[in-house]
N, C-alpha and C positions, 0 to 999 in steps of 0.2 A: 504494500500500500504506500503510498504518497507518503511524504514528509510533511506537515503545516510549515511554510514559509514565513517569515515573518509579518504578523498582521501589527496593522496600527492599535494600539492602546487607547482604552479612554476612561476615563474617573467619571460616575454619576455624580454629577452635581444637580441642587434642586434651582427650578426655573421658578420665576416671580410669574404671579396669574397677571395676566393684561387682561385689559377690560376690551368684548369687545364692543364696536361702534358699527354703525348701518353700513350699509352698502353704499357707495357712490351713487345718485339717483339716477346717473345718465350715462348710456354708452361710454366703450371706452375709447372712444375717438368720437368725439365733435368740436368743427370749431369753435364753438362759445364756450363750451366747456373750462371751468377753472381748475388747475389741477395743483391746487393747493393741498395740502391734509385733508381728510374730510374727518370733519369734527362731530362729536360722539354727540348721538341723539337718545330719546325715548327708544325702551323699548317697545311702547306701542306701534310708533312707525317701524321698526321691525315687522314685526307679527303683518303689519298693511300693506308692507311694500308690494305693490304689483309687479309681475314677471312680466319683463323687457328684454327687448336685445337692439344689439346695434344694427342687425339686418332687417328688423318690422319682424321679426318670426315672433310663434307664438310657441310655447311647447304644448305636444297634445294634449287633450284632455285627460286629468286622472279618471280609470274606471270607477264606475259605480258600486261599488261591491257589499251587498247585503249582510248584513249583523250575521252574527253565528247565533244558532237558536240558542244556545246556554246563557248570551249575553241581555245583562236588559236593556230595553228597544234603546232608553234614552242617554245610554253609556258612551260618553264620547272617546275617541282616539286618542293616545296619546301622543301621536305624532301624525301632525294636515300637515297641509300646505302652508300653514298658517304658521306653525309653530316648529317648523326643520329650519334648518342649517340657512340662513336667508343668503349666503355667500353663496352657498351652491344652485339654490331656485334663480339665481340670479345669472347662474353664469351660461354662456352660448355659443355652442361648439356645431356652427352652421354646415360643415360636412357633411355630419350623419343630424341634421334637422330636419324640420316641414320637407324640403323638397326629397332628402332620402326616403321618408317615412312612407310618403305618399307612393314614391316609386318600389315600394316593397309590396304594396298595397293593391299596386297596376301589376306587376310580375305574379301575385296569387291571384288577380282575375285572369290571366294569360291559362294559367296553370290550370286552373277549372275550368278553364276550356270558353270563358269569355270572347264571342268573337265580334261586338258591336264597337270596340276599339278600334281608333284608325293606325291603327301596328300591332306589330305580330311578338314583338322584343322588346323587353324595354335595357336601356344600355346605360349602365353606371359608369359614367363620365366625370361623378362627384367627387371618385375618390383614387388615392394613387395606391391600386392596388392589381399588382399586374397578374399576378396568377390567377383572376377570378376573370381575366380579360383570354388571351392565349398564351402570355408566358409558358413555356415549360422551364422545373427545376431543371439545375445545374445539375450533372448526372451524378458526379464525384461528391458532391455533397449529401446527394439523398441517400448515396453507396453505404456513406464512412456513419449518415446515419442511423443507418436501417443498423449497421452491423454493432453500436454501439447503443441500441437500444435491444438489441438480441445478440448480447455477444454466442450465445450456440453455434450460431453459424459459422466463427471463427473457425469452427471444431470439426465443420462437414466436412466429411472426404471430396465434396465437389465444389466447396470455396473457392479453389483454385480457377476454378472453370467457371466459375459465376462471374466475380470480380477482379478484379483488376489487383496486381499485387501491391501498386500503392495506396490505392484504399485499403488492403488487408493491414497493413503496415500501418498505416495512419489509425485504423481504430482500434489497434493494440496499443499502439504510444496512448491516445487519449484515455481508453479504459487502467491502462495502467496508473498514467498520473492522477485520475478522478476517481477510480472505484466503479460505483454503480451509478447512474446517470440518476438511479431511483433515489440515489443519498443525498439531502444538503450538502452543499457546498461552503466555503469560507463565505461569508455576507460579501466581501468585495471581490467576490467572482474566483474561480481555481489558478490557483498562481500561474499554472504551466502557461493557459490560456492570457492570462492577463501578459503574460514576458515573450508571447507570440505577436498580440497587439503593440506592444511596447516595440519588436524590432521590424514592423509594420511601419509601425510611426519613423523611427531612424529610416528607413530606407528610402519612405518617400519622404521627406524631411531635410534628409541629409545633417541631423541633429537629435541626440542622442535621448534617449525617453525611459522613466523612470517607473516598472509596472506597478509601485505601491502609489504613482497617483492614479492608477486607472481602475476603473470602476465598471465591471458588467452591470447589467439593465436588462428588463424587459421592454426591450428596443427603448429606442432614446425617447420618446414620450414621459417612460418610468422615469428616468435620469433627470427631466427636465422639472418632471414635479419635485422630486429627491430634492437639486438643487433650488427650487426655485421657495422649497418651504424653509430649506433651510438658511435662507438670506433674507426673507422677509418676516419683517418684525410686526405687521401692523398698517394703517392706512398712509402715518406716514412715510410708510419706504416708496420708491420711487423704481419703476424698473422701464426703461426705455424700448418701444417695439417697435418694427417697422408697421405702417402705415404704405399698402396693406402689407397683413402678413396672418403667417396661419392662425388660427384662431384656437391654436392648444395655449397658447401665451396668453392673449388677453383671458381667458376661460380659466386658469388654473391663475394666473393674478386676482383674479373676482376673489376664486375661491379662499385666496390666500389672505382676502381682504386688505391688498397692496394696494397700489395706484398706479397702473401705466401709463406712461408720456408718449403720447405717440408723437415719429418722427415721418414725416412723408420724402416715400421716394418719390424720384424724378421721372414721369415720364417723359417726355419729353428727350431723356439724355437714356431710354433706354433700361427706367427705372433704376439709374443711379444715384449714389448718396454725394450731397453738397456737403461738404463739409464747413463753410460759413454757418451754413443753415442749423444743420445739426450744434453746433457748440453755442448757437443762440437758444439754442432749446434744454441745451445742459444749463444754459448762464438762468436762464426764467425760470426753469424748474428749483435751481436751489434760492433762488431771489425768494422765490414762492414757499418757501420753508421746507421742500422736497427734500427727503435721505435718500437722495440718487444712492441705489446700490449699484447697479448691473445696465449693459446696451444690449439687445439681445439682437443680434446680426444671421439672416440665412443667407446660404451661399453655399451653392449656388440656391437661389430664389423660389421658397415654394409663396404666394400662386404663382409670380411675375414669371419665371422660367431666365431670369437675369443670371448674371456671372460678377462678381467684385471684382475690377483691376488690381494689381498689387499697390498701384499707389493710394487707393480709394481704404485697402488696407491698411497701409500703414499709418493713414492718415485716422482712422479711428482707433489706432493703438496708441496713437500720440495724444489723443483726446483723453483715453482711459487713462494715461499714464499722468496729465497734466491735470486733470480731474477727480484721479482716486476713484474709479469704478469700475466693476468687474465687465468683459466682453464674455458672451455667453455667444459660440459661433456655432449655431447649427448645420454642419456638412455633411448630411444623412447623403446626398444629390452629388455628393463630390465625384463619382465616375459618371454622371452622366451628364455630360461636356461634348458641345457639338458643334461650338466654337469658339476660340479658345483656349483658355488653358484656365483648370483650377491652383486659387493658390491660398495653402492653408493658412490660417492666421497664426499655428504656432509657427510653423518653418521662418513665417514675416517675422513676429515676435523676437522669432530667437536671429536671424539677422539685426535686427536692429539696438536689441542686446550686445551681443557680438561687435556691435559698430560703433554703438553709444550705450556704454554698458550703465555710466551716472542717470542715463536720463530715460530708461526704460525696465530695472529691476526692479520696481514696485508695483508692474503689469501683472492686472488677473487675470486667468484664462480658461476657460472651460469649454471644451471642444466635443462635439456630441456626431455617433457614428452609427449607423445602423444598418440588419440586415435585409430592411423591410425595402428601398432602394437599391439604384445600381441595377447593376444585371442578375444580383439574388434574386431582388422581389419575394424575399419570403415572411411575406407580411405577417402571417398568422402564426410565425415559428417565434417571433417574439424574443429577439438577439439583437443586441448593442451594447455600446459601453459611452462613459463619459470620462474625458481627461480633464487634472487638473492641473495647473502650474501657477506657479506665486503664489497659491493660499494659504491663510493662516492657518498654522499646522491645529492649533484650539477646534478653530471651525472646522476642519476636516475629523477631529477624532469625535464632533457634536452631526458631522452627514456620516459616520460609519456608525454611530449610534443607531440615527432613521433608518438606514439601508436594514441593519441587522433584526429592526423591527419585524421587517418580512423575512425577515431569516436569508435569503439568497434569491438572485433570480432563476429563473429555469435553467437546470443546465441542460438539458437539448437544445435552448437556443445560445446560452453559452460555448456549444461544441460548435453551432452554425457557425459562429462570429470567429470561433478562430479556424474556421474552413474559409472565410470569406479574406482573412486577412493574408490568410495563408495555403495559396490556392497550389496546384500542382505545377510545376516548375518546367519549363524545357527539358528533355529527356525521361521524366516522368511518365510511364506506360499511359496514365491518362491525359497527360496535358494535349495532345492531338485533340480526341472529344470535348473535352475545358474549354480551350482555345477556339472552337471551331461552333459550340453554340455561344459561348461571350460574345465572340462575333456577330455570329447572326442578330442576336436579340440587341446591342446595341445599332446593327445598320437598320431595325426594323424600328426601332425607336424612333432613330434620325428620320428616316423615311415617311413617318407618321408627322412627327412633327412639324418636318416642312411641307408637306403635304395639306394639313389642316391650316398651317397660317398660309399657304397661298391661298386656302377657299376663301379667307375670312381676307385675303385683299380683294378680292373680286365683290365683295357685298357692298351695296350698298349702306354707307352710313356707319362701318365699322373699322375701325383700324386696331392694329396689332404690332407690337415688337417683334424683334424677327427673335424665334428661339435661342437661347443660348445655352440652357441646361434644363435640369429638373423635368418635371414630368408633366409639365400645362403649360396652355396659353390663358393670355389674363387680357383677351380685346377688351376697348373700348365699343360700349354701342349707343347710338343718338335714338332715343328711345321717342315719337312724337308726343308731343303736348298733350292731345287728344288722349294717347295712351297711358299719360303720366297720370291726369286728372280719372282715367279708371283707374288707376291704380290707387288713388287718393279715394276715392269713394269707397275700394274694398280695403281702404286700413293697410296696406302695405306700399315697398320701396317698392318703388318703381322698376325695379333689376329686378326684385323677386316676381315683381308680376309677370313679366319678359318672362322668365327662366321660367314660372310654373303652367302659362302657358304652353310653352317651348314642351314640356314635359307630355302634359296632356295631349296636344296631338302626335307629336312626333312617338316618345315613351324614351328621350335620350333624356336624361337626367346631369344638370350642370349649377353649380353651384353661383347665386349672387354675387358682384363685389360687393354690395354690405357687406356681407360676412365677413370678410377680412379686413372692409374697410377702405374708405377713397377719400377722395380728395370732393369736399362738396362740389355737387353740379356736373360731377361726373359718375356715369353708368358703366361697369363692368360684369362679366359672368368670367369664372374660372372651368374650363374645362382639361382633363388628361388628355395625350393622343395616344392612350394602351388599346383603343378599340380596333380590332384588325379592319380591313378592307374600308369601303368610299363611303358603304350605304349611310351612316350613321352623321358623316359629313354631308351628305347629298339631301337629309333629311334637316339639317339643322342650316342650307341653305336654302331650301324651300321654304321650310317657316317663317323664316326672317322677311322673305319677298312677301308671304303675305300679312304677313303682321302689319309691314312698314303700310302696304295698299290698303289696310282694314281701317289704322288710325291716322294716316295722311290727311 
């Protein structure tokens, strides 16, 4: 069996109760919005607060569900609507919202054989999740995990003839250094695995990486909550997001009862960051009495599908460093580059250390990686990890407390992430098949991608940045007047009206920019290009022709 490597240490000390205060009453992006403290109210506005979001969505209705005969009729709940968690009724993760919900809803009338629908499919465009699209897994990964979730087979006399002898090889290292995959693991993930990530990092980096700051996850979502509970104290911490940006940040800020600053990118430059712009939003935020903790940067860009230059990089590590706040850089997206070049903030970090070692060694860094992207796409295997660099070693032994809460993440997806980091090699018996579906699935990416933004040049009234990573396009659409004002009579943004119509005739399902947030007066939908072939494009340029002809 394994050795235990050296884990970090931590002393329980007891924590002071904070009181909590309401919820911020207004989305987390609007411009009138003040993004002061928000200062502690009645509990009764608690208990009243109505459920809001920043895309007009509603969440559905709770069932009606009838008393239990034992109970008497007039015994109330301990727990409505009324009286939960108001951070969490508050928060709004428009992905899997109204427009998911309803598209699960059209997919079981398909399925019962409804046929007064004008389609036959309905197509989840909502979300980046490529094996439910036609992804196939990587062969080598499913190999080494079949045989490490049933080591027996290591044992058949026809092993040899099944699999490959570097996958046999591979899932005896793993089983050896982990035991049983069925066992907890160390809370900060299996050493072996974490010092496979760690020489991951030095290779593409070209800068050496330390595996007691890395942290397995169940996929970087887990990591982001991990991190982001452990750095916010309350309404007034301050954590900076882009504008738009995924909506797992502003959602798990609600919950955290922080306050997000949003910063808006450029479109215009290609949804890039101005860095005048942005350090006037750090100077207001703390003018404003704001404990700026954290910036939190994707890159590449989920919805935008943008790419950061290295100067655009370095330019907000000089910020973090002349400002005192952590950069939290989500590069789940980092292999899936279509023009360009990705470039990691630690690799920038540690040059600009290396260069100007006075004026950059009090940069925090928090780098997040996952198996759910890339050409893995193994969304539901539930594998990432998150690095840390420059943190106070206090704060880290107070996130290996949280982590250890849950005891460890999965190690099946633990085993994926060090397959993903650490793929089969040239001359490797499998790297021929490796190599040859990576290929594919990244030219079928590119190919989709630019495919979909040329349709969406040819429409009227819609424009688009030209792809550069990630797994969507995030068009603008000029939605008419006529159309805006139904949208205003049915209680909703204007983008969600667009998109849930779009829904209903078509059955392709694409998410709002509310949801992630815009710039007022502008209209966007976030759509993936994982869906194979034109039909689904050929359906969401026909709607648009008559939509625009309906409310012209």
């Amino acid at each position: 069996m394994p050795q235990p490597s050296t884990m970090r240490s931590f002393s329980r000390t007891s924590s002071s109760t904070s009181v909590l205060t309401s919820p911020p009453a207004t989305p987390f992006y609007s411009a009138s919005r003040d993004y002061s403290p928000v200062a502690p109210t009645s509990s009764s506005s608690i208990c009243s607060a109505s459920v809001s979001s920043s895309s007009g969505m509603t969440p559905p209705a709770v069932p009606n569900r009838t008393s239990s005969p034992i109970a008497a009729p007039s015994r109330r709940k301990a727990i409505t609507i009324d009286t939960m968690n108001p951070y969490l009724r508050r928060a709004d993760y428009a992905v899997r919202g109204r427009l998911a919900i309803r598209a699960e809803e059209l997919r079981e009338l398909l399925n019962k054989g409804e046929t007064s629908l004008p389609f036959t499919e309905v197509i989840n465009a909502n979300i980046g999740n490529p094996q439910a699209m036609d992804q196939k897994p990587i062969t080598f990964f499913r190999q080494v995990l079949s045989l490490v979730q049933y080591p027996q087979l290591l044992d058949n006399e026809f092993a040899d003839k099944i699999f490959p002898k570097d996958s046999l090889e591979r899932a005896r290292v793993l089983l050896n250094e982990i035991g049983s995959i069925g066992a907890y693991s160390q809370s900060q993930g299996v050493p072996y695995i974490r010092t496979s990530i760690a020489k991951f990092i030095e290779k593409r980096d070209g800068f050496s990486a330390d595996p007691n700051d890395i942290y397995l996850a169940g996929g970087a979502s887990s990591a982001v909550s991990s991190l982001l509970t452990t750095i916010c104290g309350g309404p007034e911490t301050g954590v900076m997001i882009p504008v738009p940006q995924y909506p797992l940040y502003s959602a798990t800020l609600t919950i955290a009862n922080a306050t997000p600053i949003p910063y808006l990118l450029d479109e215009t430059t290609g949804w890039g960051t101005d860095t005048k712009y942005i350090a006037s939003v750090v100077k207001n935020s703390i003018a404003k009495g704001v404990d700026l903790k954290a910036m939190v940067v994707i890159n590449p860009c989920n919805p935008t599908g943008s790419c950061l230059s290295r100067a655009e990089i370095k330019d907000i590590i000089t910020l973090a460093a002349e400002n005192t706040f952590m950069i939290i850089a989500d590069e789940v997206y980092q292999t899936n580059i279509y023009e360009g070049e990705f470039h990691s903030f630690k690799k920038v970090l540690r040059e600009l250390q290396r260069d100007f070692p006075d004026k950059y060694d009090n940069v925090e860094l928090a780098s997040l990686h996952s198996t759910s992207k890339g050409m893995v796409g193994e969304c539901g295997q539930r594998g990432g990890y998150i690095e840390l660099v420059g943190i106070d070693e206090q704060v880290l032994e107070q996130l290996y407390k949280l982590v250890s809460i849950s005891l460890c993440p999965a190690v099946s997806g633990q085993v994926l992430t060090e397959l993903m980091v650490n793929p089969p090699k040239p001359g490797d018996e499998s790297y021929p098949v490796y190599k040859a579906e990576y290929d594919a699935i990244y030219k079928a990416l590119r190919e989709r991608a630019f495919s979909l933004f040329n349709a969406f040049k040819e429409m009227e009234g819609v424009s688009c940045q030209e792809p550069k990573g990630a797994m969507y396009l995030f068009p603008t659409i000029s939605i008419p007047q006529k159309a805006i004002k139904e949208a205003q009579r049915r209680n909703e943004e204007p983008d969600q009206y667009y998109c849930l119509e779009l829904l209903e005739q078509t059955g392709v399902c694409v998410i709002p920019g509310s949801g992630f947030g815009q710039k007022d007066g502008t209209y966007h939908f976030r759509t993936t290009f994982l869906a194979p072939g034109e039909d689904y494009v050929r359906r969401i340029i026909a709607f648009h022709k008559e939509f625009l002809q309906k409310y012209s």
